[in-house]
Each structure stands twice: as structure tokens, then as C-alpha cells.
C-alpha angles and dihedrals in degrees: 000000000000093000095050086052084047091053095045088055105055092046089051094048088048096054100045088054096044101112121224112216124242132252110218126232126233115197125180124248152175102295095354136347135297108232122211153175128200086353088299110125111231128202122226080257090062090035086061090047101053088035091064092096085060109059104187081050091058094048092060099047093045089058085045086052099044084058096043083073087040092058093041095051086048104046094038087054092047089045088049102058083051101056089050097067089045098096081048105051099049094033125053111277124104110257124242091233088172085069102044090050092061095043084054085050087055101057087039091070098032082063097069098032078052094057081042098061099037080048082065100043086061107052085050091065101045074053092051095043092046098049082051096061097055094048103034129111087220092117098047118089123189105201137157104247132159109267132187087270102043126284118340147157108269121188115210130206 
């Protein structure tokens, strides 16, 4: 009798520690989409780093984040050249408009490398989210119920 409480109890302690894992959450935004998980917002960095068990998933976030960078360098170059020109254009000196038209061209291709990347962000986590349904514990309950011999655990399906 005491082994088979023991038992029920291990078993019982097993399951109720046993983690389910997250979906994440993938909300629109201005100019992409926010990304969380128990209502904790995640960057592209963390997103890499949950989505290491899938690895398609992984794939994919790793290329989003490759062009993250990409988007940063690019638009901190083209924001740079403008702000440049800034003490320029509202004192008394002449602009380099050459320059500030380059700088608008930057961030003008940052812009779609930028929706590219989020695109793929994206698709990582419907990956993600999909390959969590097939292996997760979600559809299995462990509850006291009255059985045929007494009162017992039952685990349903």
C-alpha cells in the first residue's frame, strides 16, 4: 500500500511539474509586429534563442535577424548623413543636399529590408507555434475522480 502512494505520488509530482511550452504571441505594429511570451515582449536576439529545439524555425529567425543588423547599419548611416546637415540647414551655412539626399535614400532602403526581416520573424514563429502543437502535453488532464474501485487518478486523453 505505501509503495503504490509513493508511486502516486511521484507520478503526481511529475506531472504537475512537467512545463508546457508557450506559444508566442505575435501582435501587429507600427512598421511590423511585437513578439511575446507570457505577456513578456521578446527581441529578434531572445526569439533565436527559444526557437533552438525547431530547428526550421531557427533557420528562419536567424536570416530576420541577420537583416535586423542589416536594417540598423543602414538606417543609422542614412540618419546619420542627415544629422549631419542639421546645424546647416536651420543656421546659416549652405547644406550638403547631396548628402541629405543620400542619407533619405538610406533609410529608404532600410524601410523594405526592415518589413523583410519582421516578414520573417514572423513566419518563424507560426513555425514555432505549429511544431508546439504536435508535441505539446496541452490535451492530457491528471484529476481525482471516482473510479469503479474507489477514488483514483485518472489521465485522460
Amino acid at each position: 500500500m505505501i509503495k503504490h502512494f509513493l508511486w502516486t505520488c511521484c507520478f503526481s509530482i511529475a506531472l504537475s511539474t512537467y512545463c508546457n511550452a508557450q506559444k508566442i504571441e505575435i501582435k501587429p505594429a507600427f512598421g511590423g509586429y511585437n513578439f511575446s511570451k507570457n505577456g513578456k515582449e521578446l527581441s529578434i536576439r531572445e526569439l533565436a534563442s527559444i526557437m533552438e529545439s525547431n530547428p526550421a524555425a531557427h533557420a528562419l529567425i536567424r536570416a530576420a535577424k541577420k537583416q535586423d543588423y542589416l536594417t540598423t547599419a543602414v538606417s543609422s548611416l542614412g540618419g546619420a548623413l542627415i544629422g549631419w546637415n542639421i546645424p546647416e540647414i536651420f543656421g546659416c551655412d549652405k547644406p550638403n543636399w547631396g548628402m541629405v539626399a543620400t542619407g533619405a535614400a538610406l533609410i529608404g532602403v532600410a524601410i523594405p529590408i526592415s518589413l523583410g526581416s519582421m516578414r520573417k520573424a514572423a513566419q518563424a514563429v507560426d513555425l514555432y507555434n505549429a511544431g508546439l502543437k504536435t508535441t505539446s502535453f496541452q490535451q492530457r488532464t491528471l484529476q481525482i475522480e471516482p473510479t469503479r474501485d474507489g477514488i483514483g487518478w485518472v489521465l485522460r486523453f
